[in-house]
Residue frames as qw, qx, qy, qz and C-alpha x, y, z in Angstrom:
[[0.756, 0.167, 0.551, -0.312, 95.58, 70.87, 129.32],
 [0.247, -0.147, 0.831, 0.477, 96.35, 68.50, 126.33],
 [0.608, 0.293, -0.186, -0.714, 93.71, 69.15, 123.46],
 [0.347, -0.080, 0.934, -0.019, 91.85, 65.38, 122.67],
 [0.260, 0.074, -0.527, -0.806, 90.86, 64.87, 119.56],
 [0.473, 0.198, 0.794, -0.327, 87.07, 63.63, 119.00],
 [0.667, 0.619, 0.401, 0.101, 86.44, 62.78, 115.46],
 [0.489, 0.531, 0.188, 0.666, 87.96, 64.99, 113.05],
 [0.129, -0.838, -0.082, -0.524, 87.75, 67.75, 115.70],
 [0.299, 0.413, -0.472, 0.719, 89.91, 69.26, 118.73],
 [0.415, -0.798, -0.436, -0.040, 88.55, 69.54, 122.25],
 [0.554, 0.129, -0.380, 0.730, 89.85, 72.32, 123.70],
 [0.255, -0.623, -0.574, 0.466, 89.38, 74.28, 127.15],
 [0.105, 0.852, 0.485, -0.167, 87.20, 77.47, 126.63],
 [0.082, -0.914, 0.139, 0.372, 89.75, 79.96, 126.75],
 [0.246, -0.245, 0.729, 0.590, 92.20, 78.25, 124.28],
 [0.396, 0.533, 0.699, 0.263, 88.61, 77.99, 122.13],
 [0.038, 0.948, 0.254, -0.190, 88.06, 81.66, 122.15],
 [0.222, -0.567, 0.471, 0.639, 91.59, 82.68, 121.36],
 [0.317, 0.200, 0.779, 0.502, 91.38, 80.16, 118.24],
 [0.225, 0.675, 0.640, 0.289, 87.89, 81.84, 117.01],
 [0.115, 0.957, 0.044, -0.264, 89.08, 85.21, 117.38],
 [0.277, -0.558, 0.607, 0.493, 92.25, 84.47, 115.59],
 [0.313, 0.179, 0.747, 0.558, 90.54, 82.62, 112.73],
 [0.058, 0.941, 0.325, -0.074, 87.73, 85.86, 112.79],
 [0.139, -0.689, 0.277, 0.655, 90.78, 88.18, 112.77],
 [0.427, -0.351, 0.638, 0.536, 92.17, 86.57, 110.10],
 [0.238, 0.546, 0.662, 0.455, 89.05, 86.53, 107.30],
 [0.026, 0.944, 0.237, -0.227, 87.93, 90.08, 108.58],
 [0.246, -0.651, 0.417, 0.584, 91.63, 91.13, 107.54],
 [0.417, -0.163, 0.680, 0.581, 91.23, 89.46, 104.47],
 [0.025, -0.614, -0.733, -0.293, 87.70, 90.08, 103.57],
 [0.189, -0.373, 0.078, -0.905, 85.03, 92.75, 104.00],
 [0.265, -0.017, 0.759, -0.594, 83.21, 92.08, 106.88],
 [0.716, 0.232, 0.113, -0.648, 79.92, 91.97, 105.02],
 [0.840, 0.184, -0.302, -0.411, 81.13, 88.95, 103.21],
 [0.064, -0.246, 0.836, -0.486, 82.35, 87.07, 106.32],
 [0.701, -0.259, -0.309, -0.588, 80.07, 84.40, 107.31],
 [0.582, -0.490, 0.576, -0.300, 79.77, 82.24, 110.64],
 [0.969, 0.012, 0.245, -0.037, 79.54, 79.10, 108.90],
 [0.735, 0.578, -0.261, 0.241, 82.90, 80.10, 106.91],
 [0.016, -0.530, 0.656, -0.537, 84.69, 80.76, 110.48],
 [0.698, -0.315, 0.555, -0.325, 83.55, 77.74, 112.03],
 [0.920, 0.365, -0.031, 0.140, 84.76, 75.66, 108.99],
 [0.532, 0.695, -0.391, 0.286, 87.86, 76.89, 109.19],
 [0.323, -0.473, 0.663, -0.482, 88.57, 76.81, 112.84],
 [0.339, 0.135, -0.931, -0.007, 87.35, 73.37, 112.45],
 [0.201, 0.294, 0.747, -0.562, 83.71, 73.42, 115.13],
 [0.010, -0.552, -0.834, 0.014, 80.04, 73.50, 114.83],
 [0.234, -0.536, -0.002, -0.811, 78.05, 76.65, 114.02],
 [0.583, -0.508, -0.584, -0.247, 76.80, 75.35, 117.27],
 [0.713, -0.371, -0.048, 0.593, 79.83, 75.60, 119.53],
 [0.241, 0.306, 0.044, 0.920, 80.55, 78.94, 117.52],
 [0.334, -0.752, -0.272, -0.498, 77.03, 80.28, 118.49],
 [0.642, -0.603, -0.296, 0.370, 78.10, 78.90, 122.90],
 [0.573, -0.308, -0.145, 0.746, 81.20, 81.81, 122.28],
 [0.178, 0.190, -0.221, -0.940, 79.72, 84.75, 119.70],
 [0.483, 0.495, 0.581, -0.429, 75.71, 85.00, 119.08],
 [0.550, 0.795, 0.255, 0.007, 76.32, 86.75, 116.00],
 [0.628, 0.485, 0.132, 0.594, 79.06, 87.96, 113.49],
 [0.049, 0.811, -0.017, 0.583, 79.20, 91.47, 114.48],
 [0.859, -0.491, -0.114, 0.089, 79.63, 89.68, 118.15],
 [0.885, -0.022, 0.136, 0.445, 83.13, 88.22, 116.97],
 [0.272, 0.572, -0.048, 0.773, 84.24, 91.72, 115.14],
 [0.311, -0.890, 0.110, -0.316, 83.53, 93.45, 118.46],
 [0.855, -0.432, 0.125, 0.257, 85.60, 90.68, 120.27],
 [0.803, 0.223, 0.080, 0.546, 88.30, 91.15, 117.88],
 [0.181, 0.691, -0.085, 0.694, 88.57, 94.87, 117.57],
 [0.425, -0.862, 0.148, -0.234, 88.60, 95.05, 121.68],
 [0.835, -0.410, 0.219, 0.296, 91.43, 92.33, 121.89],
 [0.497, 0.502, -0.015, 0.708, 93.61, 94.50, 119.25],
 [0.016, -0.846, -0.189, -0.498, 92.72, 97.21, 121.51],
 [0.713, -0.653, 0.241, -0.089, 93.98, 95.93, 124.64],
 [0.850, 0.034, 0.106, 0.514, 97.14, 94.32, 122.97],
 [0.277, 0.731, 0.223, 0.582, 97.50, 97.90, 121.92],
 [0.392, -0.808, 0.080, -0.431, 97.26, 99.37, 125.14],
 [0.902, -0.386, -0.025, 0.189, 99.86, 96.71, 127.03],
 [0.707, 0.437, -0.128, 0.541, 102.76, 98.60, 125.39],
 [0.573, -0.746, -0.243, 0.235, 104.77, 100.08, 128.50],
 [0.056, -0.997, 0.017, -0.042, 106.59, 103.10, 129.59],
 [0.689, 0.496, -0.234, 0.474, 109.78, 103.93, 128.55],
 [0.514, -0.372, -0.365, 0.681, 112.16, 105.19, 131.73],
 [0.013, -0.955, -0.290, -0.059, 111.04, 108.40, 132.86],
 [0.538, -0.696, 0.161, 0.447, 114.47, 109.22, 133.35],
 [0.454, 0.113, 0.491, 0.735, 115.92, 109.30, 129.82],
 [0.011, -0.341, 0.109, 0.934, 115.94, 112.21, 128.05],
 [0.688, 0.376, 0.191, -0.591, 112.38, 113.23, 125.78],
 [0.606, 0.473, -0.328, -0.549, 113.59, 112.17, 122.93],
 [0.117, 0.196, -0.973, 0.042, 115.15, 108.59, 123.94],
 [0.413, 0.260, 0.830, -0.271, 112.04, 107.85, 125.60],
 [0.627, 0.441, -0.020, -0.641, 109.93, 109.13, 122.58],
 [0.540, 0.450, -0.588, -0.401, 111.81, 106.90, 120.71],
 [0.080, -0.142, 0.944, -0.286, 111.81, 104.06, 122.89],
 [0.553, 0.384, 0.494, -0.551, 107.85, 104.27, 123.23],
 [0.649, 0.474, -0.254, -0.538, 107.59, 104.67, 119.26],
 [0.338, 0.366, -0.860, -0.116, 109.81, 100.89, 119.07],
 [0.212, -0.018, 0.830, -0.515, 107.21, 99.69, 121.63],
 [0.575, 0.484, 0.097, -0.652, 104.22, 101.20, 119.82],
 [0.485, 0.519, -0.592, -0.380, 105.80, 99.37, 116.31],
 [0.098, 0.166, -0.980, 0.041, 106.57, 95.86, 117.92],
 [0.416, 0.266, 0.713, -0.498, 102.84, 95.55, 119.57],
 [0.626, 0.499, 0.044, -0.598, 101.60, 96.02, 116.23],
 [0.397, 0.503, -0.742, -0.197, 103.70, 93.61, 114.68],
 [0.004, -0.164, 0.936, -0.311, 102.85, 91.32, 116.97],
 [0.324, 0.504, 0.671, -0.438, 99.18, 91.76, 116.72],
 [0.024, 0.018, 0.703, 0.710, 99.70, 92.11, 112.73],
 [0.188, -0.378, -0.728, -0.540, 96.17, 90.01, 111.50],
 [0.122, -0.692, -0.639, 0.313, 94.10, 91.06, 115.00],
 [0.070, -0.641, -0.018, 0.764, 94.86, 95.11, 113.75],
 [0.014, -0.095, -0.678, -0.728, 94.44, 94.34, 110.23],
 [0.192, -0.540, -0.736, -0.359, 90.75, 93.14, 110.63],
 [0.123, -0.596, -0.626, 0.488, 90.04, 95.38, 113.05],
 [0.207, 0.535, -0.172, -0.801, 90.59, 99.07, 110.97],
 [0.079, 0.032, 0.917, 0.389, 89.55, 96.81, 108.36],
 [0.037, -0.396, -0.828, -0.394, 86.07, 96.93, 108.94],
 [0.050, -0.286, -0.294, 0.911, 85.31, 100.49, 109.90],
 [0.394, -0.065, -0.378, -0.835, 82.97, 101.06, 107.15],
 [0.621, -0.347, -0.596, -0.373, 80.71, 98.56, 108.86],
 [0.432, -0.171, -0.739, 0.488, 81.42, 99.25, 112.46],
 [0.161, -0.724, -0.564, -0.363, 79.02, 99.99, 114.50],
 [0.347, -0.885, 0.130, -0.281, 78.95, 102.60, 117.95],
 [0.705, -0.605, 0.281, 0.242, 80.38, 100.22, 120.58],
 [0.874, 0.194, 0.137, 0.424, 83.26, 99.22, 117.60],
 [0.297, 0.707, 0.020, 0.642, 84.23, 102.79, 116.95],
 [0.379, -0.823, 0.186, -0.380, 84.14, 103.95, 120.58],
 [0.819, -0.498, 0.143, 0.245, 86.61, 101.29, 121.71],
 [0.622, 0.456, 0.110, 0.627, 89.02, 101.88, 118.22],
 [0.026, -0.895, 0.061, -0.441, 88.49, 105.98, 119.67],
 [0.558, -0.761, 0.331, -0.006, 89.43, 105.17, 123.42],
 [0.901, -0.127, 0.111, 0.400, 92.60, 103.11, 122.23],
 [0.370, 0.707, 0.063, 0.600, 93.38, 106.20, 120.33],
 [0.414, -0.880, 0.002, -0.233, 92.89, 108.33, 123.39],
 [0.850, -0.373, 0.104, 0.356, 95.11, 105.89, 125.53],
 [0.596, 0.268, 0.173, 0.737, 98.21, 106.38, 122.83],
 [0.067, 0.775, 0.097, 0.621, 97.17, 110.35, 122.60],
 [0.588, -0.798, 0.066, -0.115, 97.23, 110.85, 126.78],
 [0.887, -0.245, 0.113, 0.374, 100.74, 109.26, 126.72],
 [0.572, 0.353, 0.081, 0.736, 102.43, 110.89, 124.47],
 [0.252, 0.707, -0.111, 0.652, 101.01, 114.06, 125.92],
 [0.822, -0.541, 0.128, 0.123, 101.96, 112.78, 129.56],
 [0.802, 0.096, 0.083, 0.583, 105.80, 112.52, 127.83],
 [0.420, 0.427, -0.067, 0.798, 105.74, 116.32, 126.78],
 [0.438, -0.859, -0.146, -0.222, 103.99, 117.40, 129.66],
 [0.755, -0.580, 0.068, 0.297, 106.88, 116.06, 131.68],
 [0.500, 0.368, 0.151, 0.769, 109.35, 117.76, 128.86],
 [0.259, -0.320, -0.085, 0.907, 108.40, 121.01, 130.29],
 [0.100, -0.267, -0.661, -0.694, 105.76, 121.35, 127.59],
 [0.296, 0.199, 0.284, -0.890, 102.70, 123.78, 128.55],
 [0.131, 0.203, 0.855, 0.459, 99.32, 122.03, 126.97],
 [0.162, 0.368, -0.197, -0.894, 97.40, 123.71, 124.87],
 [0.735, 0.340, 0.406, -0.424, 94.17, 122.84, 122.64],
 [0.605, 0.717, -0.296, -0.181, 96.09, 123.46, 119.74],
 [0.163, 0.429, -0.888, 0.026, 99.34, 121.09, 120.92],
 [0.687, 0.001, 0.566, -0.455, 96.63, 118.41, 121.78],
 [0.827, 0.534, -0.016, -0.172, 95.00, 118.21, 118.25],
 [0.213, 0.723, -0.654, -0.066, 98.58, 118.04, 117.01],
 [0.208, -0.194, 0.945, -0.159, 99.27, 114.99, 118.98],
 [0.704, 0.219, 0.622, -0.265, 95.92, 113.39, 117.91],
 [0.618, 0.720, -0.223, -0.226, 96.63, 114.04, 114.46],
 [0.211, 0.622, -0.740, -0.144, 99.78, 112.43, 114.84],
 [0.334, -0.149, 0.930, -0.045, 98.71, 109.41, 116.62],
 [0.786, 0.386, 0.342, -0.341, 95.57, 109.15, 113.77],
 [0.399, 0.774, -0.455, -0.185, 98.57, 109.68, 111.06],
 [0.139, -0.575, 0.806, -0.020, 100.57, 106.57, 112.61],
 [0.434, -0.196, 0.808, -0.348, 98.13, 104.64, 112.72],
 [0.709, 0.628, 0.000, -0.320, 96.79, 104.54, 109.45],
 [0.118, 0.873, -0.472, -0.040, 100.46, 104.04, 108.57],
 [0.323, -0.443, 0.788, -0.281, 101.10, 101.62, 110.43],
 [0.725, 0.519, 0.381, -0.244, 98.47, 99.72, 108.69],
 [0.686, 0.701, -0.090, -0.172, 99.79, 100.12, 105.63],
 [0.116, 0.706, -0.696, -0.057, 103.04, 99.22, 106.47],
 [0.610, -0.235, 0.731, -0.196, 102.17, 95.96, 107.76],
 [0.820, 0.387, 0.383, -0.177, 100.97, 95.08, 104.47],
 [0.655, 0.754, 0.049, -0.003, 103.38, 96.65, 102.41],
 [0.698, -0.491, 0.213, 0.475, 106.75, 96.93, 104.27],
 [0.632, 0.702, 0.106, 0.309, 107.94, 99.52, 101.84],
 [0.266, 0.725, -0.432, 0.466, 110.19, 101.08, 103.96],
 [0.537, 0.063, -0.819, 0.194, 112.30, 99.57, 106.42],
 [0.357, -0.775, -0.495, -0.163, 111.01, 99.53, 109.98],
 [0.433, -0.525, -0.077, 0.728, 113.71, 101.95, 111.34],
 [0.124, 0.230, 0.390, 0.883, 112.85, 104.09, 108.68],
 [0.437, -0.471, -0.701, -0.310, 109.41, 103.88, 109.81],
 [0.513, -0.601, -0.321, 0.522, 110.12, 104.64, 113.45],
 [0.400, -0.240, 0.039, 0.884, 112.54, 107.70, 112.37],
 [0.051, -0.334, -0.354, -0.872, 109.83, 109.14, 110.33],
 [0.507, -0.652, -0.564, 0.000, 107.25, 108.62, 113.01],
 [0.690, -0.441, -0.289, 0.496, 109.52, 110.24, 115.20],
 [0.390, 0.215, 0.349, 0.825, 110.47, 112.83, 112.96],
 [0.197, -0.667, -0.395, -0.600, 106.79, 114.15, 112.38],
 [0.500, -0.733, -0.447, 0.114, 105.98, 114.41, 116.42],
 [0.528, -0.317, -0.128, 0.777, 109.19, 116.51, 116.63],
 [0.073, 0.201, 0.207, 0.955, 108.27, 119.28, 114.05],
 [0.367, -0.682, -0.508, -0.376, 104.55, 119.24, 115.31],
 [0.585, -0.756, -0.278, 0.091, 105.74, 120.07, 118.88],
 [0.596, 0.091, -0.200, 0.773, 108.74, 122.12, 118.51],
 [0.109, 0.473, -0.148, 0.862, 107.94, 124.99, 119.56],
 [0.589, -0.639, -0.163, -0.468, 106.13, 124.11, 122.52],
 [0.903, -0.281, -0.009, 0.325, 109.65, 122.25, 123.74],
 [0.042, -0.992, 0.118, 0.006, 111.30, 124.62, 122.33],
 [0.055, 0.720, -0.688, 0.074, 115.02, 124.71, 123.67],
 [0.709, -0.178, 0.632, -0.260, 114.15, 121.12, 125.71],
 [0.922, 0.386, 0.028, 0.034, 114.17, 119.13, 122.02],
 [0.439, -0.527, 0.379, 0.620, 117.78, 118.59, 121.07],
 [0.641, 0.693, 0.104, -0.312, 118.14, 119.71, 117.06],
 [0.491, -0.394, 0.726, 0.279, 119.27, 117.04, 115.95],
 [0.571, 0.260, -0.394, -0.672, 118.04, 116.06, 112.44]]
């Protein structure tokens, strides 16, 4: 549907309005703290009516939940590498999947770890299960490596995926190393955490 302007303002069909007001919400929660986010400064920008903001989010904390589940679910679309390639191609395949979805969903992941200090249950329990997702894969990858699991090679893996993802964050902002640098260290850390539960099955390569 062509958008038609009426006055100084867009009309546009529900779902193209909701994208827009979680993309201009992403984009002050990433830049701001949440606490000094304000509906009337995201419905100026996006160009509507606190009125028409209220028809899509009741309340601020609304819009941060919307955002931080649509990072979460962009987050979670990132698909399986061939089960057929050896662990470490697919590890590394998955980890260039894992890197591009965040690039691609840059300012929705910024604002979303962004305003942990002020998130509330539901915000933290979807941010946890997206973790989970990422954590069950990877150990789904070394299960199928031959890899016995183990409470203690679990944590490992959640540590790493809490370690990337912090990272990851920071790289988006700071790009201080390149992003195959990024990948190879990413890749790097999951190998020394789980060698010895792969054991011969890793190849030792450096």
């Amino acid at each position: 549907m062509s958008p038609e302007r009426t006055g100084a303002r867009t009309r546009l069909d529900p779902a193209t309005r909701r994208e827009q007001l979680l993309q201009t919400g992403a984009r002050l929660f990433a830049e701001q703290p949440f606490e000094e986010v304000s509906i009337e400064e995201i419905s100026k920008l996006a160009g509507v009516s606190r009125g028409l903001m209220y028809r899509y989010f009741a309340t601020k904390r609304d819009l941060f939940r919307a955002v931080v589940q649509e990072a979460a679910h962009r987050l979670g679309e990132v698909p399986d590498p061939d089960p057929g390639l050896p662990f470490e191609e697919q590890l590394t395949a998955r980890l260039d999947a894992y890197i591009a979805a965040y690039e691609a969903n840059a300012t929705l992941v910024r604002a979303a770890y962004a305003g942990m200090a002020s998130a509330d249950e539901e915000v933290r329990a979807i941010i946890a299960a997206q973790a989970r997702g990422h954590e069950d894969s990877i150990m789904g990858a070394i299960s199928s490596a031959g890899a016995v699991e183990t409470p203690k090679l679990r944590m490992a893996v959640r540590g790493w995926v809490l370690m990337c993802r912090m990272l990851m964050i920071d790289w988006l902002g700071s790009r201080e190393i390149t992003r195959d640098e990024l990948l190879d260290l990413f890749r790097k850390c999951l190998l020394a955490l789980i060698g010895d539960a792969l054991a011969s099955r890793l190849s030792t390569s450096p």
